[in-house]
FIVEX-670401 format. One record per residue (C-alpha): residue number from 1; z, y, x; residue in one letter. Coordinates in steps of 0.25 Angstrom, whole numbers, plus 5000, padded with zeros to 4 digits. Layout:
REM residues N
<node><seq>NUM</seq><zz>Z</zz><yy>Y</yy><xx>X</xx><type>A</type></node>
...
REM end
This chain:
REM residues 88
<node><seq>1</seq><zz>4995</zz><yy>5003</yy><xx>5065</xx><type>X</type></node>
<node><seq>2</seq><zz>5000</zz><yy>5004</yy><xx>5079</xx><type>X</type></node>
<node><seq>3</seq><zz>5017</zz><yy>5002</yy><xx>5072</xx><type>X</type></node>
<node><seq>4</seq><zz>5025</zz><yy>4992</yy><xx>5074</xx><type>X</type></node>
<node><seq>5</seq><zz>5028</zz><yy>4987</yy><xx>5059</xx><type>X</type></node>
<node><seq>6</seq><zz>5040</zz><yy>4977</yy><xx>5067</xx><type>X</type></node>
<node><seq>7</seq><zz>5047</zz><yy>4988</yy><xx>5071</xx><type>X</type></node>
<node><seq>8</seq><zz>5057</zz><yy>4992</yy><xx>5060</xx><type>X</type></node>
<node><seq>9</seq><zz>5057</zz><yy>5008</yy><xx>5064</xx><type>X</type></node>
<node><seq>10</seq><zz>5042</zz><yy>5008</yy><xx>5059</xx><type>X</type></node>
<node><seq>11</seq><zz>5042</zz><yy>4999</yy><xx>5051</xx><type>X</type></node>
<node><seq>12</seq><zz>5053</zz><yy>5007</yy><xx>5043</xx><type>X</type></node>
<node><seq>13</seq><zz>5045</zz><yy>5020</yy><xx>5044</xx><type>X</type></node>
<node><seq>14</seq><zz>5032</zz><yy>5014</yy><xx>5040</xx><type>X</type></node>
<node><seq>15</seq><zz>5039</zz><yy>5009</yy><xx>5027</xx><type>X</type></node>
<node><seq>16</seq><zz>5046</zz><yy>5021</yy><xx>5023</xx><type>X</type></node>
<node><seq>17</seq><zz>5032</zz><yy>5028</yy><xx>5026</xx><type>X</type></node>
<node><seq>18</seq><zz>5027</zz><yy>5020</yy><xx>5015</xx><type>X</type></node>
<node><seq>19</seq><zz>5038</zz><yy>5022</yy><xx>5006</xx><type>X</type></node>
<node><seq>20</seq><zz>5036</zz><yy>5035</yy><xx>5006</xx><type>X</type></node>
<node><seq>21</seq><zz>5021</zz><yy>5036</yy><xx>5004</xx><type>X</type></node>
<node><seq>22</seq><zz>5021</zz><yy>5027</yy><xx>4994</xx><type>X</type></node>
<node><seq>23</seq><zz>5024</zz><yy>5035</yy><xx>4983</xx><type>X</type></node>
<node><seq>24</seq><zz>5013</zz><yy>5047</yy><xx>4987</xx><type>X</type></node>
<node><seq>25</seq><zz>5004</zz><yy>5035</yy><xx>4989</xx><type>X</type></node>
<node><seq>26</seq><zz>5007</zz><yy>5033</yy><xx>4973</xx><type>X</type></node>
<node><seq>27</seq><zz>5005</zz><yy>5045</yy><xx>4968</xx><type>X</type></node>
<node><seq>28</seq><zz>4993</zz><yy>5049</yy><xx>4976</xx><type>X</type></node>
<node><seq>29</seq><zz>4986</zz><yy>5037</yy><xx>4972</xx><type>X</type></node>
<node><seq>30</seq><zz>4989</zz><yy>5040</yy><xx>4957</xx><type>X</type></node>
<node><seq>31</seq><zz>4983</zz><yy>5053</yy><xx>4959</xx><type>X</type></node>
<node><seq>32</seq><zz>4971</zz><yy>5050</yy><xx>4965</xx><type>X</type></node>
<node><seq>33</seq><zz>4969</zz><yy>5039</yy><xx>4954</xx><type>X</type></node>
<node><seq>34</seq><zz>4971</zz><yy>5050</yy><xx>4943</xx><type>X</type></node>
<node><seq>35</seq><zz>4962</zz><yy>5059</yy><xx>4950</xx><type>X</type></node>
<node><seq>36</seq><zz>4949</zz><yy>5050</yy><xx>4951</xx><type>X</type></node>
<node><seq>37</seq><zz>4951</zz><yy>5048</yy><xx>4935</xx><type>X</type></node>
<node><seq>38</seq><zz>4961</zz><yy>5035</yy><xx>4936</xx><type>X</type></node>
<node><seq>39</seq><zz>4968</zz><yy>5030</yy><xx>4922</xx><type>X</type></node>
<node><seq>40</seq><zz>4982</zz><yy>5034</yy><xx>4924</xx><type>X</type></node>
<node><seq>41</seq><zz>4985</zz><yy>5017</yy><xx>4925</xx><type>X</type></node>
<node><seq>42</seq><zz>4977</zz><yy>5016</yy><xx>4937</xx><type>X</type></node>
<node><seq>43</seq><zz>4982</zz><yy>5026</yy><xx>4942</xx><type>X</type></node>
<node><seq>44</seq><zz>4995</zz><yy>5022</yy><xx>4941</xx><type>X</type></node>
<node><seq>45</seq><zz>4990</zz><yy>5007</yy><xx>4944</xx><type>X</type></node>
<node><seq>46</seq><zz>4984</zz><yy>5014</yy><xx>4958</xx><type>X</type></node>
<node><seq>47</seq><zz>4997</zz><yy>5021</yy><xx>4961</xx><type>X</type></node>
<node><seq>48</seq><zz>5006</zz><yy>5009</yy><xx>4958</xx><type>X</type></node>
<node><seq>49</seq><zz>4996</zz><yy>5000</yy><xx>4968</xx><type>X</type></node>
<node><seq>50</seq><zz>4998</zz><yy>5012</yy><xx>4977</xx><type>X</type></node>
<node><seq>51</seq><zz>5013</zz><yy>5012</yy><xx>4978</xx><type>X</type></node>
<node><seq>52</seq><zz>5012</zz><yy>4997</yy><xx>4978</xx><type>X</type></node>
<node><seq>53</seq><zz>5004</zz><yy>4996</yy><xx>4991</xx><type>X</type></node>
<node><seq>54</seq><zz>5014</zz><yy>5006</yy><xx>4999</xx><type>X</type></node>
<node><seq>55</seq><zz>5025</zz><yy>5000</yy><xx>4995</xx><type>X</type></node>
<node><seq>56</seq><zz>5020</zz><yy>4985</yy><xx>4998</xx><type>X</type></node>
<node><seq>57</seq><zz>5015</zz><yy>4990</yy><xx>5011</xx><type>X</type></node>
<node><seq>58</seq><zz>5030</zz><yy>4996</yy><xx>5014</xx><type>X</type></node>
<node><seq>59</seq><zz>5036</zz><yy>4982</yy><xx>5010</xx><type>X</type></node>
<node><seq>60</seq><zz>5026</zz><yy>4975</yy><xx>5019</xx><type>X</type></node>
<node><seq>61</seq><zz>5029</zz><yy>4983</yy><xx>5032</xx><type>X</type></node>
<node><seq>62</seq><zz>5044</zz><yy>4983</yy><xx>5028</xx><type>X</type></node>
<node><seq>63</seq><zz>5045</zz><yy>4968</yy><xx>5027</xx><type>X</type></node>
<node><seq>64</seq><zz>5033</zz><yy>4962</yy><xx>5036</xx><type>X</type></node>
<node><seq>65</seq><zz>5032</zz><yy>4973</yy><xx>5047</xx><type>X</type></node>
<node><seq>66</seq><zz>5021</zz><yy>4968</yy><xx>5055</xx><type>X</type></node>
<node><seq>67</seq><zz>5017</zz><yy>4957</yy><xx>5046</xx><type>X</type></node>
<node><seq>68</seq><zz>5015</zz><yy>4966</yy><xx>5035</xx><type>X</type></node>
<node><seq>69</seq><zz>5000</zz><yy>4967</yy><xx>5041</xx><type>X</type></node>
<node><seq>70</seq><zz>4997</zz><yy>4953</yy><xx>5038</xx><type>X</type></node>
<node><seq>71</seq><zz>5001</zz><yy>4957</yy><xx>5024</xx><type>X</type></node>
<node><seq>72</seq><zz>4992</zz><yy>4970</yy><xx>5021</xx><type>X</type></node>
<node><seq>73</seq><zz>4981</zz><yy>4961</yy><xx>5028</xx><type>X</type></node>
<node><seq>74</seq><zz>4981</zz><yy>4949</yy><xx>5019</xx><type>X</type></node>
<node><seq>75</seq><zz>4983</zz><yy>4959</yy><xx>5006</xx><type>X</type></node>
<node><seq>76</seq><zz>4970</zz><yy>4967</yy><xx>5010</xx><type>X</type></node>
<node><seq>77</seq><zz>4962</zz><yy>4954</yy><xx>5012</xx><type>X</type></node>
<node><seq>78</seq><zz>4966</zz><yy>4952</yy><xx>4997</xx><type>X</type></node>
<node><seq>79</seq><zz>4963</zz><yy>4963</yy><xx>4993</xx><type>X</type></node>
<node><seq>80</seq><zz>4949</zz><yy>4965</yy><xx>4998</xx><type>X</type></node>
<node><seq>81</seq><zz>4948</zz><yy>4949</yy><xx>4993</xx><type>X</type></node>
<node><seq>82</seq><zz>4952</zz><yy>4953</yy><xx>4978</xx><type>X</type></node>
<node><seq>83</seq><zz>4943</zz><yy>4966</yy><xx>4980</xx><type>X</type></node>
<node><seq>84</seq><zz>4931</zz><yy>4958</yy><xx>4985</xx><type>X</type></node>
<node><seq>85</seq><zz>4933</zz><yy>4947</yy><xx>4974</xx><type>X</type></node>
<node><seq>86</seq><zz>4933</zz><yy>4958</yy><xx>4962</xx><type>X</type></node>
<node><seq>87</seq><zz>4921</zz><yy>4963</yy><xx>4969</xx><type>X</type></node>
<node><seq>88</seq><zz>4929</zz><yy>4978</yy><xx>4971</xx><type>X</type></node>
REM end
């Protein structure tokens, strides 16, 4: 990402981006979940995940700007831990 997450113009733009998609992002992932044959709870447990992600990663680059790498770097390190401990 070649932006400057310090500099409050794109920092604003790219949090308002994310706002935005957020809720497409959650109604596209219910979808797909209910068209490969998902219980509707899952589907809704998918979406909710979904809209979750988009609006942590908003809150993130909205309070951290640059540092809010060091953030999604350390959650995906624990996220591939939990899935290499479960064995997923």
């Amino acid at each position: 990402m070649t932006d400057n997450l310090d500099d409050p113009v794109v920092k604003a733009r790219i949090v308002r981006a994310l706002l935005v998609v957020t809720p497409v992002l959650m109604v596209g992932i219910y979808a797909f979940a209910i068209l490969q044959n998902a219980s509707q709870p899952i589907a809704f447990l998918l979406s909710g995940l979904s809209a979750a992600m988009g609006l942590g990663t908003a809150a993130a680059i909205h309070w951290l700007g640059s540092g809010s790498r060091h953030v999604f770097t350390a959650v995906a390190a624990l996220v591939a831990l939990i899935a290499f401990l479960t064995g997923r």
